[in-house]
C-alpha positions in Angstrom: 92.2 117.7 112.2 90.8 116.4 115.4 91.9 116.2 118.5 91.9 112.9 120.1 91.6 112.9 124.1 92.8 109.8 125.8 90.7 109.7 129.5 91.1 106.1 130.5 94.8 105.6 131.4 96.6 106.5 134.5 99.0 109.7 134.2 101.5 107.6 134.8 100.5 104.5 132.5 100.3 107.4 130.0 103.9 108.8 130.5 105.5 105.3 129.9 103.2 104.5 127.0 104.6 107.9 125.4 108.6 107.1 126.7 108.1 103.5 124.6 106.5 105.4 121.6 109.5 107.6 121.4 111.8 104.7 121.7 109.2 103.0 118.8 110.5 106.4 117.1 113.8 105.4 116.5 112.7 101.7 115.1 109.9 103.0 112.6 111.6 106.0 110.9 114.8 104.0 110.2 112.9 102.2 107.6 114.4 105.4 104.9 110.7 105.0 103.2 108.3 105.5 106.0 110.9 108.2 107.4 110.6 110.3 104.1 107.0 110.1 103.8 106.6 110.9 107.5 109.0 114.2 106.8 106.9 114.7 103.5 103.9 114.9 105.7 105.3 117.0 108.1 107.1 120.2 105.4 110.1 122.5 107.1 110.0 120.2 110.3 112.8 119.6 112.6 113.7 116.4 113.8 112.5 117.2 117.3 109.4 118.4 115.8 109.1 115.4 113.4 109.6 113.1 116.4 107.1 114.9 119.0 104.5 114.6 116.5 105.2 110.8 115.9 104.9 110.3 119.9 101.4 112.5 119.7 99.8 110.4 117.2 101.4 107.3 118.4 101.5 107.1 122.1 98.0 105.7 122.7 99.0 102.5 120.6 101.8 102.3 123.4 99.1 101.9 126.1 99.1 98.1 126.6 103.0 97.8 126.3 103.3 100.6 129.0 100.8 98.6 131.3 102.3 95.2 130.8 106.2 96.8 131.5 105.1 98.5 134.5 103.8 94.7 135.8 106.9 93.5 135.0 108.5 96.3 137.1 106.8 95.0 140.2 108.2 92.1 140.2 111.8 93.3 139.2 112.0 96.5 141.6 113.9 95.8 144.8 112.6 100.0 145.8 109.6 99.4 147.8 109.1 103.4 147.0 108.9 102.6 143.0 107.3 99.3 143.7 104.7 101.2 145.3 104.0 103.8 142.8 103.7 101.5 140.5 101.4 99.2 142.1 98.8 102.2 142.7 99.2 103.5 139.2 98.3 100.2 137.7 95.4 99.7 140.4 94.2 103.5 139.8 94.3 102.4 136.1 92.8 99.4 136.3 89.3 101.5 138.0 89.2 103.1 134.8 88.1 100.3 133.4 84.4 101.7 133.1 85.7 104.5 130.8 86.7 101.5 128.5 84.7 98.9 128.4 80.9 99.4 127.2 78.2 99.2 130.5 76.8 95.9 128.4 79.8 94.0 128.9 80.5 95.9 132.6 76.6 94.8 133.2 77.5 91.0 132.0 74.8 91.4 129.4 77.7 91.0 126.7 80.8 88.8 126.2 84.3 90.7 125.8 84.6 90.1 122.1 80.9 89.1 121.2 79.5 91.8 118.8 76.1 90.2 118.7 73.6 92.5 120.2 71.2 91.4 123.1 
């Protein structure tokens, strides 16, 4: 099994995306089905274990949720300190945009969402 790196999200971005992925946790695995084939791929696990594999596989999926609640926080914090992390996370996150987006569509050569090539 491969490991899958995740290089384009802020540290911080990346620690909310995996706190809403274990709150996702609790939603997904109460469905009895999914939660029985989710222990049936994961043999002699505990539920902590069964859990922290769920937020490894999952948290990346989290990413646009985490981004879009720590926007929200801006406006909702009344701690300039928290307001202020937040804001440079999100701006240090946003410069990362290179890592995600191909240089053709960076470069203007290529709409977002056009798969033609040029």
């Amino acid at each position: 099994m491969s490991k899958k790196k995740i290089s384009h999200v802020h540290k911080d971005v990346a620690e909310v995306a995996k706190e809403a992925c274990n709150e996702l946790y609790d939603s997904v695995m109460s469905n009895n089905w999914v939660f029985d084939e989710w222990k049936r791929q994961h043999p002699g696990a505990s539920a902590k274990t069964l859990r922290a594999a769920f937020v490894k596989r999952n948290w990346d999926k989290c990413i646009p949720l985490a981004r879009a609640t720590m926007a929200r926080l801006l406006a909702a914090s009344s701690d300039p300190a928290l307001t202020e992390r937040v804001y440079n996370a999100l701006v240090l996150d946003n410069e990362l945009v290179m890592g995600r987006n191909s240089p053709s569509i960076l470069m203007g050569t290529t709409n977002v969402g056009d798969n033609t090539k040029h």
